[in-house]
MIDORO-834470 format. One record per atom (N, C-alpha, C): x, y, z; residue in three letters. Coordinates in pm, whole numbers, padded with zeros to 5 digits. Layout:
MIDORO-834470
<roke x="X" y="Y" z="Z" aa="Ala"/>
...
This chain:
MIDORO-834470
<roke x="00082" y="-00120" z="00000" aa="Unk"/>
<roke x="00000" y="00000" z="00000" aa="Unk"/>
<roke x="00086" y="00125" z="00000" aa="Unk"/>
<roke x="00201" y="00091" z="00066" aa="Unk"/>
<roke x="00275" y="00220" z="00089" aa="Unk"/>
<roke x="00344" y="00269" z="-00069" aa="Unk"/>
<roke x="00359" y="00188" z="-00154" aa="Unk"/>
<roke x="00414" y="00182" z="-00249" aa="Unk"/>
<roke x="00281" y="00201" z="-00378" aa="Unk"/>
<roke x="00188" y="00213" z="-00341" aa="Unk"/>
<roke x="00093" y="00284" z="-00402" aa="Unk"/>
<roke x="-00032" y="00116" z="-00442" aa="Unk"/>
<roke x="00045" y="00018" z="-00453" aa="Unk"/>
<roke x="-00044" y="-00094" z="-00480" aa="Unk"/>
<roke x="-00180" y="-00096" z="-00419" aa="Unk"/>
<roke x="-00262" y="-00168" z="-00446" aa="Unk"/>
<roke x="-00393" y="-00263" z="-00409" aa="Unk"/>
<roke x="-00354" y="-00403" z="-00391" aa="Unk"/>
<roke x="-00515" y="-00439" z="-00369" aa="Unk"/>
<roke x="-00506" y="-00595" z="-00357" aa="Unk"/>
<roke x="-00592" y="-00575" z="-00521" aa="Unk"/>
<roke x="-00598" y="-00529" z="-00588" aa="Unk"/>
<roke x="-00618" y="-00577" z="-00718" aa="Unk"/>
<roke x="-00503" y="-00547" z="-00847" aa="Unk"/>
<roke x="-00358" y="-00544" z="-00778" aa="Unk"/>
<roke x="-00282" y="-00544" z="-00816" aa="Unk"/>
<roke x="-00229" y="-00701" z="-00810" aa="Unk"/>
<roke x="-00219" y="-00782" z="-00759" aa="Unk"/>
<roke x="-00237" y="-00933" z="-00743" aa="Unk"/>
<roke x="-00290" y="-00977" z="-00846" aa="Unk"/>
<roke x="-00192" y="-01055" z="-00906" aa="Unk"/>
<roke x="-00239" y="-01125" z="-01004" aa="Unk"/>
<roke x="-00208" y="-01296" z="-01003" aa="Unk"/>
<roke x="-00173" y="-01328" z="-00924" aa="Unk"/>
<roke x="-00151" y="-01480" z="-00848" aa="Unk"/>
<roke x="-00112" y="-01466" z="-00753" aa="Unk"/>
<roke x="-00181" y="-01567" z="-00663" aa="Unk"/>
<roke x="-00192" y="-01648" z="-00537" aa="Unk"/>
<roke x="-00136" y="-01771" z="-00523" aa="Unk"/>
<roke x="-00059" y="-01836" z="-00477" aa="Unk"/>
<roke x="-00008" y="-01938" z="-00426" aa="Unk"/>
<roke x="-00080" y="-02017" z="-00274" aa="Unk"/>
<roke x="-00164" y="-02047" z="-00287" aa="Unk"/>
<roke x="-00234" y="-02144" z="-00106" aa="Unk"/>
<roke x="-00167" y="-02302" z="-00129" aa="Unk"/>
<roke x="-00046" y="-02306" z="-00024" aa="Unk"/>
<roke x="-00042" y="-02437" z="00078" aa="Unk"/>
<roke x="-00047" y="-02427" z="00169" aa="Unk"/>
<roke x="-00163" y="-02569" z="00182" aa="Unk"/>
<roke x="-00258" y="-02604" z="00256" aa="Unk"/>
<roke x="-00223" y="-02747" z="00335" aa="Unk"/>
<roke x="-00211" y="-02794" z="00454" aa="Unk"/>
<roke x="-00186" y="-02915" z="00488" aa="Unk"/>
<roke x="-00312" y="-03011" z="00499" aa="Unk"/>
<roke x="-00430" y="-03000" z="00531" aa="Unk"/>
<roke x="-00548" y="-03078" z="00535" aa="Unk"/>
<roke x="-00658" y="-02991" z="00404" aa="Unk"/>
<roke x="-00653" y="-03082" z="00328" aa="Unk"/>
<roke x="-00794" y="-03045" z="00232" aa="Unk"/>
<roke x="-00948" y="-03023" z="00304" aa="Unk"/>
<roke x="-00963" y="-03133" z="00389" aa="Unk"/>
<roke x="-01066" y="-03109" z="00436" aa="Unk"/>
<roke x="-01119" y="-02994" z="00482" aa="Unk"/>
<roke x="-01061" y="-02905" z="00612" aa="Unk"/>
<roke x="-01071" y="-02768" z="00669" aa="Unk"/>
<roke x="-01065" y="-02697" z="00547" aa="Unk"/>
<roke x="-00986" y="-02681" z="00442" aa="Unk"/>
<roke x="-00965" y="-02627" z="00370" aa="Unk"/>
<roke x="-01097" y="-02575" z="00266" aa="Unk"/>
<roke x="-01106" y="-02631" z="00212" aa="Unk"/>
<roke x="-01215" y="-02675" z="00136" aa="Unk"/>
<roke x="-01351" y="-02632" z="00253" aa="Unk"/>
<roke x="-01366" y="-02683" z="00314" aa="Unk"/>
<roke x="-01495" y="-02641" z="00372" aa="Unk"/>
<roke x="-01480" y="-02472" z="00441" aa="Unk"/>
<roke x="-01355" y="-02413" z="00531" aa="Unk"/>
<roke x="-01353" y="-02334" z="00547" aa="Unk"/>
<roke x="-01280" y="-02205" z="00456" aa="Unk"/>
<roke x="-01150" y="-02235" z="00408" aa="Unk"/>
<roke x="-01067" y="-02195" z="00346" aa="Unk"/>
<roke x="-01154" y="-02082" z="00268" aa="Unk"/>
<roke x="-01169" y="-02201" z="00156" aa="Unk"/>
<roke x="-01255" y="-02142" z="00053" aa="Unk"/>
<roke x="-01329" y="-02053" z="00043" aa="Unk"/>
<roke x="-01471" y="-02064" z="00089" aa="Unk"/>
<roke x="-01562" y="-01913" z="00139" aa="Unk"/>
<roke x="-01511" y="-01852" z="00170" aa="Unk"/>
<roke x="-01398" y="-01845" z="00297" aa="Unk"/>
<roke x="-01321" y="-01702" z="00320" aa="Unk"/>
<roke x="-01278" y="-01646" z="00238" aa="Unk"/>
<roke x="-01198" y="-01711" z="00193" aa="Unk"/>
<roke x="-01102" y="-01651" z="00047" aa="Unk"/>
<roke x="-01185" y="-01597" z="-00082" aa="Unk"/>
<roke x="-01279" y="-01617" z="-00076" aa="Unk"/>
<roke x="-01422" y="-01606" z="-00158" aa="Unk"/>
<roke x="-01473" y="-01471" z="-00112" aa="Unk"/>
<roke x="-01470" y="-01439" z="00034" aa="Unk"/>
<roke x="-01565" y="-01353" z="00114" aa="Unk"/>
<roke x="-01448" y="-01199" z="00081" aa="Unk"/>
<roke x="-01325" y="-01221" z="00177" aa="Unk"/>
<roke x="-01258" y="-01175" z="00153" aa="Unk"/>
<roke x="-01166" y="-01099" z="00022" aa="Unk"/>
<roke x="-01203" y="-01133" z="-00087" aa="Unk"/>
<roke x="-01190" y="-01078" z="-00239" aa="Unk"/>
<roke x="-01300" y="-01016" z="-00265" aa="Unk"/>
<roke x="-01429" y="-01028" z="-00235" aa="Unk"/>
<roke x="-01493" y="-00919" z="-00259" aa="Unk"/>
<roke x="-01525" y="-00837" z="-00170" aa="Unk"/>
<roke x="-01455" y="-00856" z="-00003" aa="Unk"/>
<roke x="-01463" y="-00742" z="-00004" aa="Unk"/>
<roke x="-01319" y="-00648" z="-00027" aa="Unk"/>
<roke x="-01217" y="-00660" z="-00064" aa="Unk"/>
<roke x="-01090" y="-00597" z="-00067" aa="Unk"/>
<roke x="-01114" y="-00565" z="-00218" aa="Unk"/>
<roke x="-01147" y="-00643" z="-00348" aa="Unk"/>
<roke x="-01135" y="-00590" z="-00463" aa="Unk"/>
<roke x="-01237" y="-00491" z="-00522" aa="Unk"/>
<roke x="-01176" y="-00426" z="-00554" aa="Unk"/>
<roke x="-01271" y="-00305" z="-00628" aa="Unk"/>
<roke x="-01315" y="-00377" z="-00740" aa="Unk"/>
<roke x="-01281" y="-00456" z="-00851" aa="Unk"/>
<roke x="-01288" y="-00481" z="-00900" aa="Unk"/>
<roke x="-01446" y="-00604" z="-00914" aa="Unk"/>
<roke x="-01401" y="-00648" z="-00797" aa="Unk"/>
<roke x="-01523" y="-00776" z="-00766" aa="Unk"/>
<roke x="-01448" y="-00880" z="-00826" aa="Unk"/>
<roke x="-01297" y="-00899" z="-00798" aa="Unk"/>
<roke x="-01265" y="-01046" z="-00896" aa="Unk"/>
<roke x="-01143" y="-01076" z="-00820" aa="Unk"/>
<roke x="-01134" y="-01236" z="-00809" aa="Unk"/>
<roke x="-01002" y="-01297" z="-00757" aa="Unk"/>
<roke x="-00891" y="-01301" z="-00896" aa="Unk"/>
<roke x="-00803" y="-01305" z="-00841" aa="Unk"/>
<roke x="-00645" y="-01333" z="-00950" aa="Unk"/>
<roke x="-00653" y="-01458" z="-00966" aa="Unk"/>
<roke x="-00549" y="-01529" z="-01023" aa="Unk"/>
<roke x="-00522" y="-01652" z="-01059" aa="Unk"/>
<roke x="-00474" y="-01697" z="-00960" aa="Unk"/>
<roke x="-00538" y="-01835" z="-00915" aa="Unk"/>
<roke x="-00510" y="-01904" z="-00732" aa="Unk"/>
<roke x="-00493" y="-02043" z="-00771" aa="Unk"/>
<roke x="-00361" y="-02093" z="-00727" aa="Unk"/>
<roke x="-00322" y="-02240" z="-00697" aa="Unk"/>
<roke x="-00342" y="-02236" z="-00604" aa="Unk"/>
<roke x="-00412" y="-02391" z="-00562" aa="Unk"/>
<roke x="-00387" y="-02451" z="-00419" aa="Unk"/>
<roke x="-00308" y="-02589" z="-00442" aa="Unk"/>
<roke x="-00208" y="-02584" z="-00341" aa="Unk"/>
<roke x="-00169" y="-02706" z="-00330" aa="Unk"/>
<roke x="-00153" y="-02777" z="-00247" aa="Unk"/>
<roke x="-00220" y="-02891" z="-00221" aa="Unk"/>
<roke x="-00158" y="-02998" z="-00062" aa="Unk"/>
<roke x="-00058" y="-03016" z="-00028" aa="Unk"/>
<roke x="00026" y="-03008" z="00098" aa="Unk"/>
<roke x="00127" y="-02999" z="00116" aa="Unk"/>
<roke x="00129" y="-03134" z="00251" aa="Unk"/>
<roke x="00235" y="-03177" z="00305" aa="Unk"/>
<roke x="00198" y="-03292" z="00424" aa="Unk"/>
<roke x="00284" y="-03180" z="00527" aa="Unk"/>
<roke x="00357" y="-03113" z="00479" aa="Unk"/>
<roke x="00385" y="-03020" z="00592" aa="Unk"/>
<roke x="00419" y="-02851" z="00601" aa="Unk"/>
<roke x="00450" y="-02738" z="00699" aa="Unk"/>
<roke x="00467" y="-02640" z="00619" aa="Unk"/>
<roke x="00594" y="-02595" z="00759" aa="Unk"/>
<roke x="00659" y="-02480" z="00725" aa="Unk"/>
<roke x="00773" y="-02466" z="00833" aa="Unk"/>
<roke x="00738" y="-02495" z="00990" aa="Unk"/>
<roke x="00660" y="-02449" z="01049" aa="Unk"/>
<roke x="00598" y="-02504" z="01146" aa="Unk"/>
<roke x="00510" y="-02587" z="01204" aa="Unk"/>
<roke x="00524" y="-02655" z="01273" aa="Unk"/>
<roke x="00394" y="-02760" z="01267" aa="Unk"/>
<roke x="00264" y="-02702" z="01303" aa="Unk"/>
<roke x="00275" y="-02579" z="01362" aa="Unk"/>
<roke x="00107" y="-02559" z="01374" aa="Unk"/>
<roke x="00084" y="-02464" z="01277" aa="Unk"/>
<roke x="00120" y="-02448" z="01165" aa="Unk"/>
<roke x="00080" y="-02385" z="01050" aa="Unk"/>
<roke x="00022" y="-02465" z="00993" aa="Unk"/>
<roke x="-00138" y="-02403" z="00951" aa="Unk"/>
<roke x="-00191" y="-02488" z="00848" aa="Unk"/>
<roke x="-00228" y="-02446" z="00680" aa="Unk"/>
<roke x="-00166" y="-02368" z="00662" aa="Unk"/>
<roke x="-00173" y="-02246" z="00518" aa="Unk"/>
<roke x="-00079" y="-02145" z="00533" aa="Unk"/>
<roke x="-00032" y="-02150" z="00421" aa="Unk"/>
<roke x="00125" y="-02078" z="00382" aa="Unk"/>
<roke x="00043" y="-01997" z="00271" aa="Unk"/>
<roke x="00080" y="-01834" z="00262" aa="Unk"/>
<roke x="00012" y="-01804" z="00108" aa="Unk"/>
<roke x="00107" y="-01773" z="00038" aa="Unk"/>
<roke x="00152" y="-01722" z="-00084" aa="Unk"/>
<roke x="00223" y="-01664" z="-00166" aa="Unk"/>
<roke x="00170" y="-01606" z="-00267" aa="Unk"/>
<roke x="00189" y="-01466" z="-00269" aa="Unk"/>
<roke x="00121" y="-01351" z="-00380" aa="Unk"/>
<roke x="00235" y="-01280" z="-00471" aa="Unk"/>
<roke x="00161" y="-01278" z="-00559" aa="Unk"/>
<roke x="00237" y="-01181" z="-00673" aa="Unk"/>
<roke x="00197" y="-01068" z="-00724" aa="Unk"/>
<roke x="00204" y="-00963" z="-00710" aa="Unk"/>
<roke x="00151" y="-00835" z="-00754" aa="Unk"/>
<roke x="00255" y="-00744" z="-00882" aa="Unk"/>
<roke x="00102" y="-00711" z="-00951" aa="Unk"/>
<roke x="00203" y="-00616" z="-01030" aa="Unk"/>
<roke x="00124" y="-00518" z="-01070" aa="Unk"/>
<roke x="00250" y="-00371" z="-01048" aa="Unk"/>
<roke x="00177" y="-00240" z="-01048" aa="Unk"/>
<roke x="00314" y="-00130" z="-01110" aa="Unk"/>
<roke x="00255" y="-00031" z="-01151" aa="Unk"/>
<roke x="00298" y="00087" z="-01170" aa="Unk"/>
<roke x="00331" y="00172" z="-01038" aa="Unk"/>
């Protein structure tokens, strides 16, 4: 933000995820809820998810990784 971006400057998302299940049932809608309300636009970027069996910590259960690009 400080650098003048949005969140509709994002144009991929990276989600690992260690359990599909939570994921999928909760994940999702959020990530759903949360894009409309942050985008002006009304639209998500391009989003991988991928299963992972672990992530740097053990009580992490979703790692994200974003890519933005702006003027």
């Amino acid at each position: 933000e400080r650098a003048g971006a949005t969140w509709d400057d994002i144009i991929h998302f990276i989600f690992y995820f260690t359990d599909r299940e939570p994921f999928h049932e909760k994940a999702l809608p959020a990530r759903w809820a949360f894009f409309k309300k942050h985008s002006k636009k009304n639209l998500a970027p391009c989003i991988t998810s991928i299963g992972v069996t672990g992530l740097m910590h053990p009580d992490m259960m979703i790692e994200i990784e974003a890519t933005a690009v702006f003027d």
